[in-house]
C-alpha positions as CSV (number, residue, x, y, z in Angstrom):
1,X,-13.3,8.5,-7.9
2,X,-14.2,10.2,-11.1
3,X,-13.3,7.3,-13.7
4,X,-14.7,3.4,-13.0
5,X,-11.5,1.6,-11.7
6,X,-11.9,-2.0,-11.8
7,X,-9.2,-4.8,-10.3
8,X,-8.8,-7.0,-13.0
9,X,-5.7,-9.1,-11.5
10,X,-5.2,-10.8,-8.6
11,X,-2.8,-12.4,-7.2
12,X,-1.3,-14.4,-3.8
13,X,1.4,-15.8,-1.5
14,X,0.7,-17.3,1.4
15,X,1.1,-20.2,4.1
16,X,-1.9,-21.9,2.3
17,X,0.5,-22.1,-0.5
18,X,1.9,-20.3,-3.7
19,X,-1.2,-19.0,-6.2
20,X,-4.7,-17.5,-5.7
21,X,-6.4,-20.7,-5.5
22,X,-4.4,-22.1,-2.4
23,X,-5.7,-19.4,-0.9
24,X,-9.2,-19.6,-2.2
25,X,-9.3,-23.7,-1.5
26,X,-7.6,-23.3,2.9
27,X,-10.3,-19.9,3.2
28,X,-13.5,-22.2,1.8
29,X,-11.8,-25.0,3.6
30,X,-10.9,-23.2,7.0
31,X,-8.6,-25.5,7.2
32,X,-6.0,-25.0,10.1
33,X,-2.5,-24.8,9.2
34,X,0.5,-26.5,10.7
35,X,2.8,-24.2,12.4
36,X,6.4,-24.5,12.5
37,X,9.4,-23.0,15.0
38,X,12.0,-20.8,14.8
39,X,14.2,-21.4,17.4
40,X,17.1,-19.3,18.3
41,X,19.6,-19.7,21.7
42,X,19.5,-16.8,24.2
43,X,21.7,-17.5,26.9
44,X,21.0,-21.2,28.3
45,X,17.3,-20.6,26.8
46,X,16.3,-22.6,23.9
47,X,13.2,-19.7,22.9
48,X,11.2,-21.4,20.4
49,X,8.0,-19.2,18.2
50,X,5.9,-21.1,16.1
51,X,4.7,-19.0,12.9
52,X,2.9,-19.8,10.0
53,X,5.4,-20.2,6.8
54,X,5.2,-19.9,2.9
55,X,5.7,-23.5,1.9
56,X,9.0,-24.1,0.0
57,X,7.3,-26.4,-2.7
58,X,5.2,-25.1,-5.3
59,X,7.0,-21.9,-5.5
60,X,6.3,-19.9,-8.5
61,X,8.7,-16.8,-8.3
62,X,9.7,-15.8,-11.7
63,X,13.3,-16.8,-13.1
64,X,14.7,-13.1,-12.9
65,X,18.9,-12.4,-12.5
66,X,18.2,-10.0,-10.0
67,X,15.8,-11.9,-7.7
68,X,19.1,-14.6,-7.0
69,X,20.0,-12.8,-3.8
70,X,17.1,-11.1,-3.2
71,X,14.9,-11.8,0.6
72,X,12.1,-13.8,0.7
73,X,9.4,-11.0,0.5
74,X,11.2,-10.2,-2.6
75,X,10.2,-13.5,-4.1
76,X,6.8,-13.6,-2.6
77,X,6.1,-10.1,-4.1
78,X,7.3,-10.9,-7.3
79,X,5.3,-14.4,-7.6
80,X,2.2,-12.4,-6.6
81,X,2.7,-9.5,-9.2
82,X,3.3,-12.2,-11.7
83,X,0.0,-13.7,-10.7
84,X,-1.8,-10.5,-11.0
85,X,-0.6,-9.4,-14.2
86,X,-0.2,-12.3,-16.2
87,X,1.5,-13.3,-19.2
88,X,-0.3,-11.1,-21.5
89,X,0.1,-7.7,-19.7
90,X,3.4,-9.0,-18.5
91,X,4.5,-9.2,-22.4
92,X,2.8,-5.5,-23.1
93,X,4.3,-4.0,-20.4
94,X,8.2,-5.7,-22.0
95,X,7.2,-4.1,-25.3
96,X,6.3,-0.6,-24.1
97,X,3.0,-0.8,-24.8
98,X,1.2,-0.3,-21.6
99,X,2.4,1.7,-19.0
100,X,2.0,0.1,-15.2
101,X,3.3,1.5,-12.1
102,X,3.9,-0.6,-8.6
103,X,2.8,0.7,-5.4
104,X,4.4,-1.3,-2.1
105,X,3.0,-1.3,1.3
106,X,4.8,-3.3,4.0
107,X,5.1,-2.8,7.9
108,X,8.4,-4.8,8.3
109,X,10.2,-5.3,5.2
110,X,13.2,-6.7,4.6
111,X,14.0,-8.5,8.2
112,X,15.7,-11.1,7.3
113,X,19.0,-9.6,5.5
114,X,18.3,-6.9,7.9
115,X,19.1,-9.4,10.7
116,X,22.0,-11.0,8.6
117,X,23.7,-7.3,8.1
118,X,23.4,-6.0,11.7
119,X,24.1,-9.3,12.8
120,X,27.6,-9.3,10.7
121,X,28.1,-5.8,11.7
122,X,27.7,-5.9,15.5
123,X,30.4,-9.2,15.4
124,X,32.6,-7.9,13.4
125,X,32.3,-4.4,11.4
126,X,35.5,-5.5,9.3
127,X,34.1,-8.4,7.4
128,X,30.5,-7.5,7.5
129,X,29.3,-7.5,3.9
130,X,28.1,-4.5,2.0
131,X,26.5,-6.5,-0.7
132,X,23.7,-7.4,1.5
133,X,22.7,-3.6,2.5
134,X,20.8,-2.9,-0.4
135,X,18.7,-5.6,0.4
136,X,17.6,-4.3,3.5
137,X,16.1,-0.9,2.6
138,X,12.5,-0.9,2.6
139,X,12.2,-0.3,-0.8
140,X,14.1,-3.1,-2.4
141,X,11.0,-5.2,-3.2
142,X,9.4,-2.6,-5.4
143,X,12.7,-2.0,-6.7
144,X,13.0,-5.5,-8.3
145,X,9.5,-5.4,-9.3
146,X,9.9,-2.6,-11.7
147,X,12.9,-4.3,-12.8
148,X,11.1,-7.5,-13.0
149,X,8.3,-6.6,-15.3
150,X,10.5,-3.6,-17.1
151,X,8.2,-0.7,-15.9
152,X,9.9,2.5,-16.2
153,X,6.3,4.3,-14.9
154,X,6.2,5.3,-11.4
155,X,7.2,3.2,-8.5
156,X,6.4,3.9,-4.8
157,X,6.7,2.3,-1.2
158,X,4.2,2.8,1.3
159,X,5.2,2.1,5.3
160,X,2.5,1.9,7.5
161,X,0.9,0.0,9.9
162,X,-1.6,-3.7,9.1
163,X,-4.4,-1.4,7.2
164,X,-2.0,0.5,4.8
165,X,-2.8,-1.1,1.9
166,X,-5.8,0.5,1.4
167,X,-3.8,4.1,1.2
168,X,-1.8,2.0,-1.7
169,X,-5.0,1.7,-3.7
170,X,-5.9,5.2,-3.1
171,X,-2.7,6.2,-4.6
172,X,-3.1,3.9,-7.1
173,X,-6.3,5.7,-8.5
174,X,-4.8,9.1,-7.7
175,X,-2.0,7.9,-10.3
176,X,-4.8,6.5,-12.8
177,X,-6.6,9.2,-12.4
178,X,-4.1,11.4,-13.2
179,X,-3.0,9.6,-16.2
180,X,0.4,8.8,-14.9
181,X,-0.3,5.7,-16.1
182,X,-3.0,2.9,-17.7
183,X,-2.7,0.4,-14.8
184,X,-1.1,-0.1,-11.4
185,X,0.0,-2.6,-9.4
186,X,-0.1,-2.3,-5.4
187,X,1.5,-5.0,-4.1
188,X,2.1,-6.2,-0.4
189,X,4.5,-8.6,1.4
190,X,5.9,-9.8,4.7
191,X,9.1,-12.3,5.4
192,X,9.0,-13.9,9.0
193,X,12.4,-13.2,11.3
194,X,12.8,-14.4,14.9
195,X,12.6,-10.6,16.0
196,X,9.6,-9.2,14.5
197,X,7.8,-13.1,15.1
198,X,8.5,-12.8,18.7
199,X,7.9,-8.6,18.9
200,X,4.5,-9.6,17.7
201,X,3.7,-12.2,20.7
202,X,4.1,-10.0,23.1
203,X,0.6,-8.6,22.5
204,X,-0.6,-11.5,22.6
205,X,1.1,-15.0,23.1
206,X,-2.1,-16.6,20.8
207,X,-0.3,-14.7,17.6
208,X,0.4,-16.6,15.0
209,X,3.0,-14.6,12.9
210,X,2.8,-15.5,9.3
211,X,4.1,-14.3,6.0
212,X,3.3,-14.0,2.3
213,X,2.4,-11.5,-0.6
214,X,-0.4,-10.4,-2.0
215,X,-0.9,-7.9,-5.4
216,X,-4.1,-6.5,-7.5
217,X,-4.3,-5.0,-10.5
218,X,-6.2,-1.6,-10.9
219,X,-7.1,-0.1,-13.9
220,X,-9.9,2.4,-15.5
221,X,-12.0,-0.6,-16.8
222,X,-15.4,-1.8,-15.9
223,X,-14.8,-5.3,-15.1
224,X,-15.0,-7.9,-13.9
225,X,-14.9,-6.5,-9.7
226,X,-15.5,-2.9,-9.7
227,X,-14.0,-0.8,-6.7
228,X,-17.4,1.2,-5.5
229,X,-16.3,2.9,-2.5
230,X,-13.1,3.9,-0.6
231,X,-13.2,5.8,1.8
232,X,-10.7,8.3,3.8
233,X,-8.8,5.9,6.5
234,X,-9.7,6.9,9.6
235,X,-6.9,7.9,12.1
236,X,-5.9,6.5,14.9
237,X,-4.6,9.7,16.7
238,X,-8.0,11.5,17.3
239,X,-10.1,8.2,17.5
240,X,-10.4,4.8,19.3
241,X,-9.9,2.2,17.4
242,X,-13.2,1.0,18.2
243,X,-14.7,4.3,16.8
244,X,-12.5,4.2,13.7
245,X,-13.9,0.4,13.0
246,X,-17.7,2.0,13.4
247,X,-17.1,5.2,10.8
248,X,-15.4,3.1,8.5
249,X,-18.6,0.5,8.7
250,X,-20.2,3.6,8.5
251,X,-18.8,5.1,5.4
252,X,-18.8,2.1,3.1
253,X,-22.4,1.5,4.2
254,X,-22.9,-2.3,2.8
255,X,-26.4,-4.0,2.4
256,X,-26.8,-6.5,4.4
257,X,-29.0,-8.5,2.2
258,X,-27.1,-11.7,2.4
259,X,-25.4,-11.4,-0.7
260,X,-22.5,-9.2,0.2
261,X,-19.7,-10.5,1.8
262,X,-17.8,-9.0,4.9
263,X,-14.0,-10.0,4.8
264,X,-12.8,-8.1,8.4
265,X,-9.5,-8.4,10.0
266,X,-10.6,-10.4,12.9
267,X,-8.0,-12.9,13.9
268,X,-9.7,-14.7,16.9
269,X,-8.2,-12.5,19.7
270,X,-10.3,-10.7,21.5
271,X,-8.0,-7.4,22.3
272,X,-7.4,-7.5,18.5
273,X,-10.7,-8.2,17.3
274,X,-13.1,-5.9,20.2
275,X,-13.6,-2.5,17.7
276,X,-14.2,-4.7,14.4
277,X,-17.0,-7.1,16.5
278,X,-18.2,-4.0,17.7
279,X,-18.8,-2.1,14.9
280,X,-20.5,-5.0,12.6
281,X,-22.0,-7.1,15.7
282,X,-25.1,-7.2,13.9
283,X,-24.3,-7.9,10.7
284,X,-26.4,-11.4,9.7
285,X,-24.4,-11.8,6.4
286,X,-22.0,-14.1,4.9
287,X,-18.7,-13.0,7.0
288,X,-14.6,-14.3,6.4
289,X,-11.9,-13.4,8.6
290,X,-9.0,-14.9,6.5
291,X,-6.1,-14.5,9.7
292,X,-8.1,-17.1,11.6
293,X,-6.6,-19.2,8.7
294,X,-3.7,-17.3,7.7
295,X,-2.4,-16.2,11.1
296,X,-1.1,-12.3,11.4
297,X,0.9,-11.3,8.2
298,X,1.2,-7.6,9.4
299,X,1.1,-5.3,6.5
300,X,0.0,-8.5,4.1
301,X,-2.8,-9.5,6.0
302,X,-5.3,-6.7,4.5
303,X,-4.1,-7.3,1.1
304,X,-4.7,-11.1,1.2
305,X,-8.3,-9.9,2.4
306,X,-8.6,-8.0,-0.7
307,X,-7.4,-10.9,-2.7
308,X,-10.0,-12.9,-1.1
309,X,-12.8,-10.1,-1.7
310,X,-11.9,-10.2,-4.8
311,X,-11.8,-13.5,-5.8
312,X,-15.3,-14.4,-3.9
313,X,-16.7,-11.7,-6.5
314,X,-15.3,-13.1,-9.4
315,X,-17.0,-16.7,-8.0
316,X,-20.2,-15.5,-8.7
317,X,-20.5,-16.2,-5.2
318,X,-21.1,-12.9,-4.1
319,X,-22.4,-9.3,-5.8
320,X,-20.7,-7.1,-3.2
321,X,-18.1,-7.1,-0.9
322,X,-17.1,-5.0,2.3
323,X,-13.4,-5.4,3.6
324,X,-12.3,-3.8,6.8
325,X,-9.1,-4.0,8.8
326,X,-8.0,-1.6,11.8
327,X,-4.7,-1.1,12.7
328,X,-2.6,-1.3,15.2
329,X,-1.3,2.5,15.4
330,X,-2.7,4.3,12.6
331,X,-5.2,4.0,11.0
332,X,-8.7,2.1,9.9
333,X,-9.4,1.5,6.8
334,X,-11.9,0.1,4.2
335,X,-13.9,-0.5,0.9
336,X,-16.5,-1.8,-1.3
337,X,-16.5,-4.3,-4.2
338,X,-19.4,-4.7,-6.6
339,X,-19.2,-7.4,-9.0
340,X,-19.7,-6.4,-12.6
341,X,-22.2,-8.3,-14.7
């Protein structure tokens, strides 16, 4: 990086509830949340899958024409941004005045209309309803984002696998750095469906699928959380996944003086968590692992560790903060926060 990029917005969806501090208050909390079941009919089977929702109350999705028909990771998204931004930039951005792109990263996208499209198609291709295809492209949710805030800057959608929104925030300082644009927003989201809920648990039958969105703001600024390091991903096709957690610990290189926080992807099973409790199994620091709590979002779950990075910074809690997450197929992925005085 050859400017100072700073996140200077944050913001969050998740099963804790709708807003940063919902988030903030289950993480300090640890507090175990209630599951609830989808439960579909296959043959005489009743197959039920308990995941971890977005509650309905306390929503705070924006009041926008096109986010009507829109899936939920739409609305989750577009809370999030909303969050991140905030009225002022929000009201620059209307006027023209500052120019903000959107970077999405997702694994799944749009299941659910996806489900409801196929599902129309496959029972009867004669009645089965165009006007829902557009929503299940992949890159729908940025789509109405750009609309949403009236950004007419550069707009992108990442697919990739639970650590690819760290290669959002690279692009998003590629863009900055370019001068593309002032600021960007990189934005993730997930929407549960009975398919990708149960696809999940068959790794492991102790998943707990979950959903949500989580955004930051990046801009060239100096405050208040400054991004210090971010380094290449590692790849998962020329390295373990247990030696991709151990360069990127490596390459980010925090002190572990008690004052920096580690924020990993560890989720409390032991086939998912072996190369991340490898590679810091001596750290003696302050340590989260927010999908204990939060249950596995997918491509959400390392940008609501980012939000929480983030946040613990701009606490005063912490000076510095390391977040980690290794995929499942491609890549590992991390980086480090310093908090600006």
């Amino acid at each position: 990086m050859r400017m100072p990029i700073a996140i200077t917005g944050s913001g969050a969806v998740s099963p804790a509830g709708w807003g940063v501090p919902a988030l903030m208050d289950s993480l300090h909390a640890a507090r175990e949340i209630e599951p609830v079941y989808l439960e579909r009919i296959s043959g005489e089977t009743k197959v039920r899958t308990p995941v971890l929702r977005v509650p309905l109350e306390g929503a705070t999705t924006p009041k926008f024409a096109r986010l009507r028909r829109s899936s939920p990771i739409a609305k989750f998204a577009a809370a999030a941004a909303a969050e991140a931004l905030g009225e002022s930039r929000l009201a620059e951005i209307a006027a023209g005045t500052l120019r903000v792109g959107v970077i999405f990263t997702l694994t799944n996208g749009c299941v659910n209309y996806s489900n409801r499209f196929f599902g129309e198609a496959l029972d009867d291709p004669a009645v089965a309803s165009p006007i829902l295809f557009p929503e299940t492209v992949f890159n729908a949710p940025s789509s109405h984002l750009s609309a949403l805030i009236g950004s007419t800057s550069p707009n992108d959608t990442l697919i990739g696998d639970s650590a690819g929104f760290f290669s959002g925030v690279d692009l998003a300082i590629e863009w900055i750095e370019r001068g593309d644009l002032y600021g960007c927003l990189v934005v993730s989201a997930e929407e549960i469906d009975w398919l990708s809920a149960e696809g999940l648990r068959y790794y492991s039958r102790d998943y707990l699928p979950s959903e949500g969105a989580a955004a930051i703001y990046l801009e060239s600024a100096t405050g208040p959380v400054k991004l210090l390091r971010l380094p290449d991903p590692v790849s998962l096709a020329n390295h373990s996944r247990a030696e991709a957690a151990l360069k990127i610990r490596k390459q980010l290189a925090p002190a572990d003086d008690g004052r920096t926080l580690l924020v990993d992807g560890r989720i409390g099973i032991l086939r998912h968590d072996q190369p991340e409790t490898a590679a810091w199994s001596d750290w003696q620091g302050p340590r989260w692992s927010p999908r204990r709590v939060l249950g596995e979002g997918i491509g959400v779950s390392a940008a609501l560790q980012v939000v929480a990075a983030v946040e613990s910074l701009r606490s005063g809690a912490f000076y510095q903060a390391a977040v980690t997450a290794t995929g499942g197929n491609q890549q590992a992925a991390g980086m480090l926060l310093d908090k600006c005085d």
